[in-house]
TORKE-636336 format. One record per residue (C-alpha): x, y, z. Coordinates in steps of 0.5 Angstrom, whole numbers, padded with zeros to 4 digits, always signed. Layout:
# TORKE-636336
XYZ
...
This chain:
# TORKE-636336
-0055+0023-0062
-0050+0028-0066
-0049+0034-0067
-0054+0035-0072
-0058+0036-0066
-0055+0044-0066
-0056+0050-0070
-0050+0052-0075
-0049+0059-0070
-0049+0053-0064
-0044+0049-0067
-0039+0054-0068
-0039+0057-0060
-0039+0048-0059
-0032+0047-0063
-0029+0054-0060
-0031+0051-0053
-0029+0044-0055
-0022+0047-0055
-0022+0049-0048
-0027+0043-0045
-0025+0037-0042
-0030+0034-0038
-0031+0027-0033
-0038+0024-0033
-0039+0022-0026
-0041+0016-0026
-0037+0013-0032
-0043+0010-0035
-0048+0012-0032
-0054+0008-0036
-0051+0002-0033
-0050+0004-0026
-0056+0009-0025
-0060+0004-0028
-0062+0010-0033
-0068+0007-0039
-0066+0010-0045
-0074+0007-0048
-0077+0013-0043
-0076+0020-0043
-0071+0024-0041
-0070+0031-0038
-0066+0034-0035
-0066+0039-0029
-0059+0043-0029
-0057+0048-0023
-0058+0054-0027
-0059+0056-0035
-0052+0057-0037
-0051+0056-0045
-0045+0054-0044
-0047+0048-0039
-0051+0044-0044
-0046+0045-0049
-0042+0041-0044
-0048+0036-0043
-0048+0036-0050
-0041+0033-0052
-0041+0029-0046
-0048+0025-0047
-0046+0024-0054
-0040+0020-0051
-0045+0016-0047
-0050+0015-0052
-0055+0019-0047
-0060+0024-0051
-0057+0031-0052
-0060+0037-0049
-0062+0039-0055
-0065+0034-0058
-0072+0034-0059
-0077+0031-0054
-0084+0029-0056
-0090+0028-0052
-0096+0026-0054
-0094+0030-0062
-0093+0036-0057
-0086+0038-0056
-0083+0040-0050
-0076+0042-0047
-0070+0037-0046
-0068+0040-0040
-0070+0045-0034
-0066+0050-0030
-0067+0051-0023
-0064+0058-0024
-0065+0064-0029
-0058+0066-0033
-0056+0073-0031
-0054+0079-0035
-0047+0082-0035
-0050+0087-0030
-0051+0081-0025
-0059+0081-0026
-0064+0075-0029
-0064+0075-0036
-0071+0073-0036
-0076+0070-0031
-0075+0063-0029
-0080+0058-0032
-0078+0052-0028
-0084+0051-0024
-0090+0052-0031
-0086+0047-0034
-0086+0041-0030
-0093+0043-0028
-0094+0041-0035
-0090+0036-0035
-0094+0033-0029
-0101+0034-0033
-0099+0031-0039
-0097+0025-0035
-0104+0026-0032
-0108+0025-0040
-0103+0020-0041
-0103+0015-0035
-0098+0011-0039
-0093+0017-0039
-0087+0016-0035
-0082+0022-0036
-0075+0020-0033
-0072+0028-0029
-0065+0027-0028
-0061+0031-0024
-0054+0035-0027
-0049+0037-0024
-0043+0041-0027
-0037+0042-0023
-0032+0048-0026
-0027+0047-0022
-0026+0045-0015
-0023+0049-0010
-0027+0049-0004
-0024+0057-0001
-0020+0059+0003
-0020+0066+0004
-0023+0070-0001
-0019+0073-0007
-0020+0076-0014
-0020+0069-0017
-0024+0067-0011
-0029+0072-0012
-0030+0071-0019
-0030+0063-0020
-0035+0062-0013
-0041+0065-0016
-0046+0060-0016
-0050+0064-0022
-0043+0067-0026
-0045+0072-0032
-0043+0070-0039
-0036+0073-0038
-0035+0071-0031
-0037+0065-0034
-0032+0067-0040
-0027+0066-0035
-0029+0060-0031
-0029+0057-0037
-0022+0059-0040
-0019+0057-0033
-0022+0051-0031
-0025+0048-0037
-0019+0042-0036
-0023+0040-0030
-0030+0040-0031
-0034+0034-0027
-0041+0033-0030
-0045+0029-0024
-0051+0025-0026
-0057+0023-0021
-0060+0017-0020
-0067+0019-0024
-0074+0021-0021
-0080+0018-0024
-0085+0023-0026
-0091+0018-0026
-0089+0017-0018
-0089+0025-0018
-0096+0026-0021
-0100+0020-0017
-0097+0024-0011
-0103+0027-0007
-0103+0035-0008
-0103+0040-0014
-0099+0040-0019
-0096+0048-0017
-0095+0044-0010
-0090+0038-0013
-0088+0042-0017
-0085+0048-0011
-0084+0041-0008
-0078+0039-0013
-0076+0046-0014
-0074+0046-0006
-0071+0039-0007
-0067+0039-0013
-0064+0046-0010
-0062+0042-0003
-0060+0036-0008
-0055+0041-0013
-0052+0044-0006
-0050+0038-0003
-0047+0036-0009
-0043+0042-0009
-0040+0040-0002
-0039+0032-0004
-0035+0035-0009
-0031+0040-0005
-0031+0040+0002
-0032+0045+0006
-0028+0051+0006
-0021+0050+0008
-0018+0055+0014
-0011+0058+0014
-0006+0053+0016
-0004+0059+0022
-0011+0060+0024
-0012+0052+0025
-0006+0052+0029
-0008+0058+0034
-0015+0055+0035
-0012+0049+0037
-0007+0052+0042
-0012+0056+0044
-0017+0050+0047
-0018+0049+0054
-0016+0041+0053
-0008+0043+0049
-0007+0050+0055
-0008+0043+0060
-0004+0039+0056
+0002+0045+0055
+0001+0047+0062
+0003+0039+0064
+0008+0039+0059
+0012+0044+0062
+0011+0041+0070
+0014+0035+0068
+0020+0038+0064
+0021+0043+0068
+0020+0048+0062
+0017+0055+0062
+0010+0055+0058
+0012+0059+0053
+0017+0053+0051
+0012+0048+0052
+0008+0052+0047
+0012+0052+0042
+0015+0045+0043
+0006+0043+0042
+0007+0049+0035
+0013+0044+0032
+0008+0038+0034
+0003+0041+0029
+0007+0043+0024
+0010+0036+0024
+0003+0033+0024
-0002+0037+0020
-0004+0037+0012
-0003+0043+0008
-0009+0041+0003
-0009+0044-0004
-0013+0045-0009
-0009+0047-0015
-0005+0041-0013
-0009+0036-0015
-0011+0040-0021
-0005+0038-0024
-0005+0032-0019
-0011+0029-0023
-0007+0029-0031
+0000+0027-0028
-0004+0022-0025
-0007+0020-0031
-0001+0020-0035
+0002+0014-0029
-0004+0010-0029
-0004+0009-0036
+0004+0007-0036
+0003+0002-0030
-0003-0001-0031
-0008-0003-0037
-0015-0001-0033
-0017+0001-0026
-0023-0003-0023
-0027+0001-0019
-0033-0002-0015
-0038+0000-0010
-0037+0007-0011
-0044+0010-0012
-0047+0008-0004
-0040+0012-0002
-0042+0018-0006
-0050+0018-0003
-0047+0017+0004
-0043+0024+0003
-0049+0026+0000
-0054+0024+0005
-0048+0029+0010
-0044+0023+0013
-0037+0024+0015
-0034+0019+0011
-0027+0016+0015
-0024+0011+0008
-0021+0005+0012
-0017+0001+0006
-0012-0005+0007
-0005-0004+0006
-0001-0007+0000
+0003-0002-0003
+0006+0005-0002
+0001+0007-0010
-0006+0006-0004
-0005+0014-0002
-0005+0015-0009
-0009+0011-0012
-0014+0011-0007
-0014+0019-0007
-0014+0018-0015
-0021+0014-0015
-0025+0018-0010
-0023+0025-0014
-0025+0022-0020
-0031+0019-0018
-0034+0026-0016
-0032+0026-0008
-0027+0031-0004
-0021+0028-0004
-0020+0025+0004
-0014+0028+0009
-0010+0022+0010
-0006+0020+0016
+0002+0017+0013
+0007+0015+0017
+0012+0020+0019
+0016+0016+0015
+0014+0019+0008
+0015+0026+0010
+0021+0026+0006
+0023+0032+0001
+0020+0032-0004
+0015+0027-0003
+0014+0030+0005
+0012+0037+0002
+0008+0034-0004
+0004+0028+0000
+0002+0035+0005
-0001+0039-0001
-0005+0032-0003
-0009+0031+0004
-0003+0027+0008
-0003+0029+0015
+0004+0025+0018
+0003+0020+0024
+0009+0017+0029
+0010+0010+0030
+0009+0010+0036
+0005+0015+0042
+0008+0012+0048
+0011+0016+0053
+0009+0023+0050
+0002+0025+0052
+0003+0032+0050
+0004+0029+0042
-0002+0024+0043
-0006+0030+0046
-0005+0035+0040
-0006+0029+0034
-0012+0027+0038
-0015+0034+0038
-0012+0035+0030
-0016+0029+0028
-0022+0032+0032
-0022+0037+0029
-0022+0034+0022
-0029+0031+0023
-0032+0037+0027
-0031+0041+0020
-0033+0036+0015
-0027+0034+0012
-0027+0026+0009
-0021+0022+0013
-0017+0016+0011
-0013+0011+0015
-0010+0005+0014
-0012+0001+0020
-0006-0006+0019
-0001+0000+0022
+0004-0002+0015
+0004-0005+0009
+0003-0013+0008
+0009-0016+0007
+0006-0023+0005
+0000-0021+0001
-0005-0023+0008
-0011-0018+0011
-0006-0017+0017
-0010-0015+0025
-0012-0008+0025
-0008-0004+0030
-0014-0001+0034
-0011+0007+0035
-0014+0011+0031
-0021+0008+0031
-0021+0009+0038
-0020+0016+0037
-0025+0015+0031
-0029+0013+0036
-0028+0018+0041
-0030+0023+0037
-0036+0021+0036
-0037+0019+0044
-0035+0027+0045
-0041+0030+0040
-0040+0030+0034
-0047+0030+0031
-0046+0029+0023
-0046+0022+0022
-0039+0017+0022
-0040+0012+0017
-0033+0007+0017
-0031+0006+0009
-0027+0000+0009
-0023-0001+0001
-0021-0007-0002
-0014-0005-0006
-0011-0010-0010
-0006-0010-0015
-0004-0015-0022
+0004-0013-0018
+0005-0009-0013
+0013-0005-0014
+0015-0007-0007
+0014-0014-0006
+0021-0016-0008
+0023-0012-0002
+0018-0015+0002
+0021-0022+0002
+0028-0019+0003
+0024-0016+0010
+0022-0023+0012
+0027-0026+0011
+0032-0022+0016
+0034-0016+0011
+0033-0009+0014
+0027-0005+0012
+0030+0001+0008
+0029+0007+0010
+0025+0012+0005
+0028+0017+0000
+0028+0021-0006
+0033+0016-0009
+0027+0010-0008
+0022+0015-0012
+0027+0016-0018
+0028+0009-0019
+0022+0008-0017
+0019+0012-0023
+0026+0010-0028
+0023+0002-0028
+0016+0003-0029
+0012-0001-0034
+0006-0004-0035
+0003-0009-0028
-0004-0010-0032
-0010-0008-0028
-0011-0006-0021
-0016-0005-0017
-0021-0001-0012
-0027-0004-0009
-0031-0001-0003
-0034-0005+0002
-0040-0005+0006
-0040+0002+0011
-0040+0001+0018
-0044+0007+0021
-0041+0009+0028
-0047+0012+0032
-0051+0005+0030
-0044+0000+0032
-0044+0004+0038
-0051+0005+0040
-0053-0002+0038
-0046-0005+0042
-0048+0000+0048
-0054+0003+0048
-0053+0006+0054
-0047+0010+0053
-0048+0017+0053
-0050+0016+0061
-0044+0013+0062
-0040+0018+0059
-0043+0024+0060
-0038+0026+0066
-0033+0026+0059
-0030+0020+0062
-0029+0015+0057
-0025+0010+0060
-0030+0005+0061
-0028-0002+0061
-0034-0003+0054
-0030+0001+0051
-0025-0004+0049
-0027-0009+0047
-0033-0005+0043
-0027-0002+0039
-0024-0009+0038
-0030-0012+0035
-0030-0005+0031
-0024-0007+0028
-0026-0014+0026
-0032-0012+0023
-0028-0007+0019
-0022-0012+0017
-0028-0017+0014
-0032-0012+0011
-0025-0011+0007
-0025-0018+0005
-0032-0018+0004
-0030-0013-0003
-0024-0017-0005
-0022-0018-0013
-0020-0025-0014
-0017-0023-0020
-0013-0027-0027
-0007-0026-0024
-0009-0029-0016
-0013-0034-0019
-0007-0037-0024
-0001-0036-0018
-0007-0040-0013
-0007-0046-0017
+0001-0047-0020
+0004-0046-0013
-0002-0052-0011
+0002-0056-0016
+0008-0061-0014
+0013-0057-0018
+0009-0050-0019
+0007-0052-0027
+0001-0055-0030
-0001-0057-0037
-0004-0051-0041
-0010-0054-0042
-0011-0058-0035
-0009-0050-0033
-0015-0047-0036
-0020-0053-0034
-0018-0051-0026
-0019-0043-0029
-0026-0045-0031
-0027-0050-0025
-0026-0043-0020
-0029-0038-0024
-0035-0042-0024
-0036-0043-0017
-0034-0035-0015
-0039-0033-0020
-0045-0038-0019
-0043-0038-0012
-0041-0030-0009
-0037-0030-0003
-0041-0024-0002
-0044-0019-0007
-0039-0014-0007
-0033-0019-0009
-0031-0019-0016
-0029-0023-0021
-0025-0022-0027
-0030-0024-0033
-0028-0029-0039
-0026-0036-0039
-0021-0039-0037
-0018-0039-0043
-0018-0031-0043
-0015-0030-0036
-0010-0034-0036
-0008-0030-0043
-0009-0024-0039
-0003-0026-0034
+0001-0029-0039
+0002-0023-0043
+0004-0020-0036
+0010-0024-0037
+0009-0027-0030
+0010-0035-0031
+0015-0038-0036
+0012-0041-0042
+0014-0049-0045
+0013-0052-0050
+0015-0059-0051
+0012-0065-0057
+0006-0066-0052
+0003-0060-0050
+0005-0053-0047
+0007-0053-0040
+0005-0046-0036
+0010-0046-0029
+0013-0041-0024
+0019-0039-0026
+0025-0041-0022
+0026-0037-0016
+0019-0032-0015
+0014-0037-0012
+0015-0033-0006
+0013-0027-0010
+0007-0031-0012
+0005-0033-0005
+0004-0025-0004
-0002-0025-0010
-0005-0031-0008
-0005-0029+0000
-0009-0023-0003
-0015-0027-0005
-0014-0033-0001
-0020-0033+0004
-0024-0034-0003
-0022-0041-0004
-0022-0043+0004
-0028-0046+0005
-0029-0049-0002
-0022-0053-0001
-0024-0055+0006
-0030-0059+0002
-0025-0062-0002
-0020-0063+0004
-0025-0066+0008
-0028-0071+0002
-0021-0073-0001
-0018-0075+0005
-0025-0077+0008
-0029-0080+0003
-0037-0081+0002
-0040-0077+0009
-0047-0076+0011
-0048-0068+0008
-0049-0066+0015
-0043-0069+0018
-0039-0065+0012
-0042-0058+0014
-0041-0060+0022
-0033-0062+0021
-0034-0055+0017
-0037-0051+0023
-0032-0054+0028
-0026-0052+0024
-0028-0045+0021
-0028-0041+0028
-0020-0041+0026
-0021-0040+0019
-0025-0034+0021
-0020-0031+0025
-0014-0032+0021
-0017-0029+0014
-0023-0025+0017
-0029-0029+0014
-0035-0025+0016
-0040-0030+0015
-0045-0031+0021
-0047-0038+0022
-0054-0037+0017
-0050-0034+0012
-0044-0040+0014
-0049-0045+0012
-0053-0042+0007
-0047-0041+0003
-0044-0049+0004
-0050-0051+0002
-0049-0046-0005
-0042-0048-0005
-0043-0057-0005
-0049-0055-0010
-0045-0052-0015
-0039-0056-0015
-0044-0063-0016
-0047-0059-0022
-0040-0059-0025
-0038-0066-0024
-0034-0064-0018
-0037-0068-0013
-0043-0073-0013
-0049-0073-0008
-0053-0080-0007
-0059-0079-0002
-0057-0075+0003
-0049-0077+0003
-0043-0073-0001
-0037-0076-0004
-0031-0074-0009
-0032-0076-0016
-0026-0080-0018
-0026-0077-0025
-0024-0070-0023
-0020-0072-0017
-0014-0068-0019
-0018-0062-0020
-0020-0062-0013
-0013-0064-0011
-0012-0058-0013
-0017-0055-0010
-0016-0058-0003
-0008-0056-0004
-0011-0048-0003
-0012-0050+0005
-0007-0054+0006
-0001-0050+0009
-0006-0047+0014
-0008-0053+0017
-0001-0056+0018
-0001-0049+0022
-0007-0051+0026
-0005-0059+0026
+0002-0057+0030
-0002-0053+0035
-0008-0058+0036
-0003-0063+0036
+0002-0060+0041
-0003-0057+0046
-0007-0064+0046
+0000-0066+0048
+0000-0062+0053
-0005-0058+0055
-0003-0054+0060
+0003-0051+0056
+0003-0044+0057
+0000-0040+0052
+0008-0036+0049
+0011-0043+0049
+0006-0047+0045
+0006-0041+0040
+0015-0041+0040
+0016-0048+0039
+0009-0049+0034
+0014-0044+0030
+0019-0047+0031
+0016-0054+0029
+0013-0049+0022
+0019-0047+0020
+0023-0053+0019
+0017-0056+0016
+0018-0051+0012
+0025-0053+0009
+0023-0061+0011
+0018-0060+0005
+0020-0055+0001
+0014-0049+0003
+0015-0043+0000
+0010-0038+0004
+0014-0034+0008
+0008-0033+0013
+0008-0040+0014
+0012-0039+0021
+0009-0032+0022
+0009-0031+0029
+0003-0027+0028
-0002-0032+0025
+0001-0036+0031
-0001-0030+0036
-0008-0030+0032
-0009-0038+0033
-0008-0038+0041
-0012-0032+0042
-0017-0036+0037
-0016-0042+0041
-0017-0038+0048
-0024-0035+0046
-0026-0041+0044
-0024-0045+0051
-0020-0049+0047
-0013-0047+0051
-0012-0044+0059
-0014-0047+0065
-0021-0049+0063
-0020-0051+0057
-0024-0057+0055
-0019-0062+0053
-0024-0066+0049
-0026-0062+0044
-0018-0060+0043
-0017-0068+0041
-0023-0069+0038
-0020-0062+0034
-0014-0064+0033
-0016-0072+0031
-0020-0068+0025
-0015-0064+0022
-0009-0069+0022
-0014-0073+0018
-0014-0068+0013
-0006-0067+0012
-0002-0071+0007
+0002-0077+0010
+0009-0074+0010
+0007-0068+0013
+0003-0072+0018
+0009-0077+0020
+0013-0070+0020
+0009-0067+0025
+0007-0074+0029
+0014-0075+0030
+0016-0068+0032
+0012-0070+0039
């Protein structure tokens, strides 16, 4: 389409509107995304009749090669109208200009489909946001921008001030074909789409908003004014022998520390500095599953956004991303830590509400956070928390610390009738800013306390990190995990008392299912990949091509066999990745009279381990395949995947796998397929075996588990020594034994000796009957036996002779 589509008085109010328009489609490409058919016809149904809309339609659908507005739109040689409003345009005077035509003509939309039996009309719904300030208390401006049905010089206005920030959201399409096979009268559907499309419209006005922010002074009196903070001050002042007027205060300081200061107009400039950051850090934004977030909130769900933690950048990006993608931006809970000027004020503004270490001791605080947060959920607002308690330090998915989806929970327990769905987000990063400090951390350095010279350096290094990435997972709705882990919870705790022994546990396995389900949307991406296969070679380097052929090798068995639908994978060969991490400058490149050498420069293997721990649960049971049949040899199919089944309940726990045991078996069989089809393993009758031609390429695969093993192997051959060692001394001397094993054998990952994963792999253990009292000593040993078989023989000598 182009702009021929326009009349020459058109064209020209187009070009002045141009000057001071800029709009965002939402979706980006909403053809691909929206499964858009561009062989059928379109219409459009716009809120209301606005000239100035469809101009901004117009340009909008030039960009995305969708037809404009005003194009024409043939039937069966009978014009008809490209779009439809729900609403008449008004006059200055605020009345209609005209009666709205809405519903004559989709009933002529309808009877055509009804001669025409091969006709299907694609109705795709438009939303267009100026501006996206939810209110607050009412003002001139307010007045003027709120009108859902602005006069041309309101809309003048709107226009000249919010022209910059103009969303246009795109709909899933409605097939009149369907419509009109509908029982009933075309006037009938036709009222029935005019109800539907105006809920729909409104709806979209909420997604994109929110609902109206109270005044921050009103908010704080209303929740001390409640009947749970009046007992909390009351006690408050017994216990510390104050007066309640002192107490009270002491709970206003609490909330002034605690509570956001939402503003719209900060993320207004928010949205171009922003814009302006990402373009000079990274080469793109990776976005995936966001359209089943945007329906939720749509659908009137409580959206709680639960992303892992690598980076200071996950508060912006994360909040970047949603705004961008038509969704209110969420209220976030930040450590107390960031609220530092100018940084604390800033983050205020932007949704950040600030959350201490620690609630031990105080009640009167955890009482009054909790209500807070209560009190974000009851009035509709989205809410974001990073459940890990801190930032990776080493690059792994680290054990959710389970407050605040106990409080989530609690919520839900205490009434809240809107449903609850847990996001939980993928970040992921080409470089992540902190990670140098975080091995000085691991290493015994002091973590440094954050200021406003950190941020000014910060921005001072900034270049270019390549791409990052945003993938949502699979929501978790709250009231369905509850009723489906309870279902007879609402008697239990209809008394108000919600410490009931079940609550524990099921907030536990909440946690768990929320930290795979973030695993499950993890980007392997160019630079984990290539970081994953150097630092599994001897001396961190490999031939270029034998690098590409490894590329190839993983890319083709994450594509043919996903880890999950929502995992993503970087396109093009292994040529063009490993060409997409090269022009990073994160490896060392060599030539010599042979070939060209890829290698890990010296002294940042470390800083490689981070990447690679990002996307390591990918590989685990690929490498376990290879492990078992390298050190094995030909096994029977079924002994194979038998093995797998005894080790992966530790790998399920040390790197949140969420397969179930059907899935399990159904993705080996995928996985042991593909790597036959590419010459990677041969299978004759019903036995599997390693192909001696590519055995290097396996190697290289079967080094991906290696140093997890030899953690499970310290355990395993510790607790088969002594099986009634107690839990704590397995746990310290198995660390003990990792750590020299680490200088013994020059292991560069600093989470090898984390007592953490230790911590994970006893509990593991524990469940499993594998260690305490009862333990069954059998199975430890038969344990112990089949992963000491899988290790290398010098690190099995280090670990034998350790006994």
């Amino acid at each position: 389409m182009s702009s021929s589509n326009l009349s020459h008085w058109q064209k020209s109010v187009n070009g002045l509107q141009r000057l001071m328009v800029t709009s965002q489609p939402i979706p980006e490409q909403p053809i691909q995304e929206l499964d858009i058919d561009l062989s059928r016809p379109i219409v459009y149904v716009l809120p209301q009749d606005s000239f100035s809309d469809r101009l901004a339609l117009h340009e909008c659908c030039l960009k995305l090669d969708l037809p404009s507005p005003f194009a024409p739109l043939e039937i069966d040689g009978e014009e008809v109208p490209r779009w439809v409003a729900l609403s008449a345009a008004k006059m200055l005077t605020g009345l209609s200009k005209r009666r709205n035509d809405f519903q004559a003509k989709f009933e002529h939309l309808l009877g055509l489909h009804k001669t025409n039996p091969q006709l299907d009309v694609q109705v795709i719904p438009v939303s267009l946001l100026w501006g996206r300030d939810p209110g607050k208390e009412q003002s001139v401006s307010a007045t003027i921008l709120a009108d859902d049905r602005p006069t041309w010089l309101r809309k003048s206005l709107i226009i000249a001030m919010l022209g910059r920030d103009n969303f246009i959201r795109f709909s899933r399409a409605v097939s009149l074909r369907y419509m009109a096979e509908q029982r009933g009268s075309d006037s009938d559907i036709a009222s029935k789409l005019a109800r539907v499309a105006r809920v729909h419209f409104g709806r979209q006005r909420t997604v994109a908003t929110g609902p109206k922010l109270p005044d921050r002074n009103v908010l704080f009196r209303t929740l001390l004014n409640s009947e749970v903070l009046k007992d909390a001050i009351e006690e408050e002042a017994r216990s510390k022998g104050i007066s309640i007027e002192k107490a009270r205060q002491n709970a206003h300081k609490i909330l002034d520390e605690i509570a956001a200061n939402y503003s719209d107009k900060l993320f207004r400039v928010g949205d171009r500095v922003l814009g302006w950051l990402w373009t000079k850090l990274y080469n793109g934004i990776n976005v995936r599953g966001a359209e089943q977030v945007r329906q939720l909130s749509q659908d009137g769900h409580e959206l709680v956004f639960v992303p892992c933690h690598r980076s200071h950048m996950d508060y912006l990006l994360l909040s970047y991303v949603i705004y961008k993608q038509g969704m209110v931006a969420p209220h976030i809970a930040a450590g107390v830590n960031l609220n530092f000027w100018p940084a604390g004020p800033i983050f205020r503004r932007g949704g950040a509400f600030f959350i201490r270490r620690s609630f031990k001791g105080n009640k009167l605080y955890s009482t009054i956070f909790r209500e807070y947060l209560d009190q974000l959920f009851k009035r509709g607002y989205s809410v974001e928390y990073f459940c890990e308690g801190g930032r990776s330090r080493t690059g792994r998915l680290l054990p959710a610390k389970t407050g605040m989806i106990a409080m989530t929970v609690n919520s839900v327990m205490r009434g809240l009738e809107r449903p609850v769905s847990l996001v939980p987000v993928y970040l992921g990063y080409d470089h992540v800013m902190e990670v140098n400090s975080y091995h000085k951390e691991l290493k015994g350095k002091k973590k440094e306390k954050e200021s406003a010279w950190q941020v000014f350096s910060a921005i001072r290094k900034l270049r270019n990190y390549g791409q990052s990435y945003v993938n949502f997972g699979e929501p978790i709705s709250v009231h369905q995990f509850i009723n489906h882990s309870q279902p007879d919870w609402r008697e239990q705790v209809a008394d108000g008392n919600f410490r009931q022994k079940w609550m524990t546990p099921m907030v536990n396995q909440l946690a768990n299912r929320l930290m795979c389900n973030i695993n499950d949307a993890a980007a392997a991406s160019a630079m984990t990949l290539t970081a994953s296969i150097l630092l599994a070679t001897e001396q961190h380097a490999m031939n270029r091509t034998a690098l590409e052929r490894q590329l190839d090798i993983y890319l083709d068995l994450l594509r043919a066999v996903p880890y999950t639908s929502r995992a993503t994978v970087p396109e093009g060969d292994g040529k063009a990745v490993l060409q997409q991490v090269l022009d990073l400058d994160k490896f060392e490149v060599e030539s010599d009279s042979m070939s060209e050498i890829i290698r890990i420069f010296d002294g940042t293997a470390v800083t490689m381990t981070y990447y690679r721990n990002n996307s390591l649960h990918l590989l685990a049971l690929p490498a376990l395949i290879a492990s078992l049949l390298l050190r094995q040899g030909e096994q029977p199919r079924q002994q194979l995947v038998n093995n797998i089944h005894s080790i992966y309940p530790l790998l399920q726990a040390e790197l949140f796998i969420g397969l179930a045991d059907n899935d399990l078996d159904n993705y080996l069989d995928g996985i042991i397929n593909e790597m036959s089809h590419q010459g990677l393993l041969q299978q004759r009758n019903d036995n599997v075996a390693p192909n001696g031609k590519h055995r290097a390429e396996l190697l290289n695969l079967a080094n991906q588990a290696q140093e997890t093993l030899q953690r499970y192997a310290m355990v395993l051959s510790r607790l088969q020594q002594e099986p009634d060692i107690e839990r704590s001394t397995l746990e310290r001397e198995s660390q003990a034994l990792a750590e020299h094993m680490s200088k013994l054998h020059g292991i560069s990952a600093p989470e090898f000796f984390d007592k953490k994963l230790f911590n994970t792999l006893t509990n593991k253990l524990k469940e499993l009957g594998l260690l305490g009292e009862d333990a069954d000593h059998a199975k430890v040993a038969q344990m112990s036996g089949l992963v000491l078989s899988l290790l290398t023989a010098p690190v099995y000598n280090s670990i034998i002779s350790a006994k």
